[in-house]
C-alpha positions as CSV (number, residue, x, y, z in Angstrom):
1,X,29.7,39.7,35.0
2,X,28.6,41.0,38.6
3,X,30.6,43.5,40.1
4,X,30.9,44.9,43.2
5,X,32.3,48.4,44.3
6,X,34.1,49.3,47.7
7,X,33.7,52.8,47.9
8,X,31.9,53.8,45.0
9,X,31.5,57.4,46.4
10,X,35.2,58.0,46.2
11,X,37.0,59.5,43.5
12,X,37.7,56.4,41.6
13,X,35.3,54.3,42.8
14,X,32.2,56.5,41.4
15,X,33.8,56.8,38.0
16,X,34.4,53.1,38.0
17,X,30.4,52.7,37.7
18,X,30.4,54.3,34.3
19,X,33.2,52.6,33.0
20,X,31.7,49.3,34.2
21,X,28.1,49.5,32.9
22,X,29.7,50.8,29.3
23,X,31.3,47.4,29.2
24,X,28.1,45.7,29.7
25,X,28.7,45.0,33.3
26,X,26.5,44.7,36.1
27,X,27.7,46.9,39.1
28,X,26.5,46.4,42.7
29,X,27.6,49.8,44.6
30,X,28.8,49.0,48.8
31,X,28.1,52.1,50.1
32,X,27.8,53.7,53.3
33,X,25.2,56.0,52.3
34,X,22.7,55.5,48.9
35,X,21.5,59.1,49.3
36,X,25.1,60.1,48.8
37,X,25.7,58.0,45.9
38,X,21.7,59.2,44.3
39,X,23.3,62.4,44.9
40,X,26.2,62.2,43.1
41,X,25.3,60.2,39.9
42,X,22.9,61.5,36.7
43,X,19.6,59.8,37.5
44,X,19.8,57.7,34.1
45,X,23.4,56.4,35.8
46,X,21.7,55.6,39.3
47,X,18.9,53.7,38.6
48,X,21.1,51.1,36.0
49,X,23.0,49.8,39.1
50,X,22.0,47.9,42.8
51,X,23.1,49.4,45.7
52,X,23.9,48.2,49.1
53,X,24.4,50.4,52.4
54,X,27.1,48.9,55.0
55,X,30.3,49.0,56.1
56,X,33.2,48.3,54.1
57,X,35.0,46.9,57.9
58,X,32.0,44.4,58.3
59,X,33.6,41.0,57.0
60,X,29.8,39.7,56.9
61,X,28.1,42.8,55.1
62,X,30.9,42.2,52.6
63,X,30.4,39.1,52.2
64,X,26.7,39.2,51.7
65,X,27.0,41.9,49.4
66,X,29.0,39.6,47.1
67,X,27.1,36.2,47.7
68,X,23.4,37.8,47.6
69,X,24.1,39.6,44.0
70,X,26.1,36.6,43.1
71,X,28.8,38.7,42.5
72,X,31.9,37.7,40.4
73,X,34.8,40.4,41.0
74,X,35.3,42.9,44.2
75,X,36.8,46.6,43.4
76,X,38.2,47.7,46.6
77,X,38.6,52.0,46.4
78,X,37.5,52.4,50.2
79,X,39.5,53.9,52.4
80,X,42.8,56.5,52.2
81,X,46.2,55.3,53.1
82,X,47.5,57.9,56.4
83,X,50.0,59.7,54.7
84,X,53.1,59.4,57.0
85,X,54.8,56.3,58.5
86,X,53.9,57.5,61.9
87,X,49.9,57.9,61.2
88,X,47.0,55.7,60.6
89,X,43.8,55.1,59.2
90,X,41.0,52.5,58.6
91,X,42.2,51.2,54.7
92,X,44.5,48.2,56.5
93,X,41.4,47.0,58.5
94,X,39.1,47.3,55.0
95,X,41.7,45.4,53.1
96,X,41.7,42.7,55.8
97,X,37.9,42.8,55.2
98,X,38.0,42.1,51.8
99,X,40.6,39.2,51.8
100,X,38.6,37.7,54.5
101,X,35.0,38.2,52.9
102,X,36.5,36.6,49.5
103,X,38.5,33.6,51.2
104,X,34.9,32.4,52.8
105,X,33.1,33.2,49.7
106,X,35.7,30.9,47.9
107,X,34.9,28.5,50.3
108,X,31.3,28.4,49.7
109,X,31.7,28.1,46.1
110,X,35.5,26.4,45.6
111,X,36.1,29.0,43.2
112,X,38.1,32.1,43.3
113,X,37.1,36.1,43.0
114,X,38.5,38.6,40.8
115,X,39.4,41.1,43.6
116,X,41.4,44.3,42.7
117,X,42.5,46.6,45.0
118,X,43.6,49.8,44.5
119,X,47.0,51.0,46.0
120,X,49.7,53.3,45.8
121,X,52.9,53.6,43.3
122,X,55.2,53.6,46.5
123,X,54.5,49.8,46.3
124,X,56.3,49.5,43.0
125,X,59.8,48.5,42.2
126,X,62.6,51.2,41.2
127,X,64.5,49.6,38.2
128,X,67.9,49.2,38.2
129,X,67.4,48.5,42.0
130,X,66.3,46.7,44.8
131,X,64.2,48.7,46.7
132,X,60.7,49.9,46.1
133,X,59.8,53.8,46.0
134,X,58.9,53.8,49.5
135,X,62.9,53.1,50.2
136,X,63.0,56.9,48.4
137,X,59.5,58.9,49.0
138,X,58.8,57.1,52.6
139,X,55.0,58.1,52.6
140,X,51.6,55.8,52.2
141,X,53.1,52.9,54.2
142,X,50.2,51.4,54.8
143,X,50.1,49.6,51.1
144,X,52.9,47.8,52.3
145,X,50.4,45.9,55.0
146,X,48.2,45.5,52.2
147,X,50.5,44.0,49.6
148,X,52.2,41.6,52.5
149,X,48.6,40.4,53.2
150,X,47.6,39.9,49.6
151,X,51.1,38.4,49.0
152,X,49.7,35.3,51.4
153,X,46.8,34.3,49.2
154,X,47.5,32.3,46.6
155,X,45.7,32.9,42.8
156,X,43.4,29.4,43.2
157,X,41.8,31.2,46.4
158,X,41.5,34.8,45.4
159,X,42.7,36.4,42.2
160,X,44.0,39.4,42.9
161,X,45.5,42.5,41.8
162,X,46.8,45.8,43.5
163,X,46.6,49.1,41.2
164,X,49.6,51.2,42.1
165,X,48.8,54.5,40.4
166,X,50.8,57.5,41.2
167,X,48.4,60.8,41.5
168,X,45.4,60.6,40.0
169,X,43.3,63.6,38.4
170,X,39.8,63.7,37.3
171,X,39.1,64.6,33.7
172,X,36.1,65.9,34.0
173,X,33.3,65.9,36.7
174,X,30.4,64.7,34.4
175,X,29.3,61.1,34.4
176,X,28.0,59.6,30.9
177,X,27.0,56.5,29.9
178,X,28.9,55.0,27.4
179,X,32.3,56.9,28.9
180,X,33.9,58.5,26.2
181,X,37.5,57.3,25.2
182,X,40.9,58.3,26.4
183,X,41.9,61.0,24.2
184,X,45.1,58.6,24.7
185,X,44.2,55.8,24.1
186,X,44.0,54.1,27.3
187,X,46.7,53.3,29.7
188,X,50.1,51.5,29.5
189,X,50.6,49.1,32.1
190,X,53.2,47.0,34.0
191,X,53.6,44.3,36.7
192,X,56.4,45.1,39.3
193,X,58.2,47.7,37.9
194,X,56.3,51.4,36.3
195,X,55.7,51.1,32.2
196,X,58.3,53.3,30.6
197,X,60.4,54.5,33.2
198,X,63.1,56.8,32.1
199,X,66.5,56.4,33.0
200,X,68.8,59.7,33.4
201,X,72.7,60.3,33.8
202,X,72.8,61.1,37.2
203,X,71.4,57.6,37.8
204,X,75.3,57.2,38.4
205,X,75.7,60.0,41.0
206,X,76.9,57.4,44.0
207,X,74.2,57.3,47.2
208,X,71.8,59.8,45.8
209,X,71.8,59.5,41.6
210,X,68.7,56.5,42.0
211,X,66.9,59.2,44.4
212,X,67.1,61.8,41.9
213,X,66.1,59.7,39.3
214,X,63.0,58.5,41.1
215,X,62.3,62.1,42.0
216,X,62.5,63.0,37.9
217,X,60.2,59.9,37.0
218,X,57.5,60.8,39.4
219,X,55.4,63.1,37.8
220,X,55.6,61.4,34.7
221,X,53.2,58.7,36.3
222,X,50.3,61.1,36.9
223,X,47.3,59.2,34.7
224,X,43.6,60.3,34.9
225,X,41.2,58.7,36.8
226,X,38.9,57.8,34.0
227,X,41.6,56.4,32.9
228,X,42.4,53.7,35.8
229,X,38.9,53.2,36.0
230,X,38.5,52.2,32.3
231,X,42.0,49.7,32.8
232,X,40.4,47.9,35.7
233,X,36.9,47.6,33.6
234,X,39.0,46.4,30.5
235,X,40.8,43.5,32.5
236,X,37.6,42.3,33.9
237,X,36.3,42.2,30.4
238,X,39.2,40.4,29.4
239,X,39.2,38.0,32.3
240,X,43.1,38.1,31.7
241,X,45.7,36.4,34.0
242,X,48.5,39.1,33.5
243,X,48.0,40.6,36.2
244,X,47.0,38.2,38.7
245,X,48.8,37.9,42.0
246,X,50.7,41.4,40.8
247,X,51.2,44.9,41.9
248,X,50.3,46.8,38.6
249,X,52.2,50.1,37.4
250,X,50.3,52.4,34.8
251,X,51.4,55.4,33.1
252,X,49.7,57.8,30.6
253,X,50.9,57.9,26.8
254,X,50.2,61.7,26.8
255,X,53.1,62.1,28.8
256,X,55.6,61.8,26.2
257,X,57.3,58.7,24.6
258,X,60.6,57.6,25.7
């Protein structure tokens, strides 16, 4: 399998290279800059993977990237969300990109990409309600355009996925080749609603117990970003469907059963 990377400079896209090519996977790095990317990666790790220069809001640079290398799956980790409802920032525009570049790929071949794209936990659903977070922590908006959009293709034209990770920390700042494994053994995960959410008593508080409860849940979703990066890798391997056409919720084991 071909893959190629969106913003493979980032701080999940770069570690998303070594989790890829420890699975046996071809990577093709979309980059705006390959000195960058040369000078961030161990030269053993560089010279295993193809990399293009353009830019990630150029529906046609995308698109060659993927029908050139004969790609088979997109990661999408360009681009940062503005934090507040009132700002903005280019990550709507390189969504758009993507679904675009992938809906006249599938045309060329009548068959559809894996495309996933990472997002934010704000997109996912609160249980026991009806709301998403952002009804309770109103920031990162902008996955919402990105989910809507997404929400519009259909699985036989692009098969896609959103990653809707709360923070993300890196483990360490060394890249190896084979990764080494989650001390944890890898991430739990869950379409819709976040894996293993805990429920509290003040859940019953009326107008502000579910607020609470979100606000006591929410650290408890930090996961590492070695970790997402190995999740994504692992579904590609597994060419799964459980995920398709979902917003995907992942949480850490370390953090405690429930």
């Amino acid at each position: 399998m071909k893959v190629l990377i969106l913003g493979a400079t980032g701080n999940l896209g770069i570690r998303l290279i070594p989790a890829l090519l420890s699975r046996n996977l071809s990577v093709i790095a979309f980059v705006r800059s390959s000195s960058k990317l040369s000078s961030l990666l161990p030269p053993a790790i560089f010279k295993q993977i193809t990399v293009v220069e353009g830019d990630a809001k150029y529906v046609d640079s995308v698109k060659s990237a993927i029908v050139d290398h004969d790609c088979d799956a997109v990661v999408n980790t360009a681009g940062v969300a503005a934090l507040m409802p009132w700002n903005s920032s280019d990550l709507p525009e390189i969504v758009g990109t993507v679904v675009k570049a992938a809906k006249e790929v599938h045309q060329l071949r009548q068959k559809p990409l894996r495309v996933w794209i990472l997002g934010g936990m704000g997109l996912m659903d609160v249980p026991g309600t009806n709301s998403m977070f952002f009804r309770f922590v109103p920031i990162f908006h902008e996955h919402l355009k990105d989910l809507a959009l997404l929400k519009t293709i259909p699985s036989t034209v692009i098969r896609w996925s959103i990653l809707c990770p709360s923070r993300m920390i890196p483990r360490s700042t060394e890249f190896v080749v084979p990764v080494k494994d989650s001390p944890s053994g890898g991430l739990a995960a869950s379409a819709t609603v976040p894996p293993h959410w805990q429920d509290f008593w003040f859940r019953r508080i009326p107008f502000v117990g579910s607020f609470f409860v979100v606000l006591a849940n929410a650290s408890r979703y930090n996961t590492a970003l070695e970790d997402n990066a190995a999740f994504i890798a692992d579904d590609l391997v597994m060419g799964s469907d459980e995920f398709v056409c979902e917003k995907v919720g992942v949480w850490d084991p370390a953090q405690g059963k429930v």
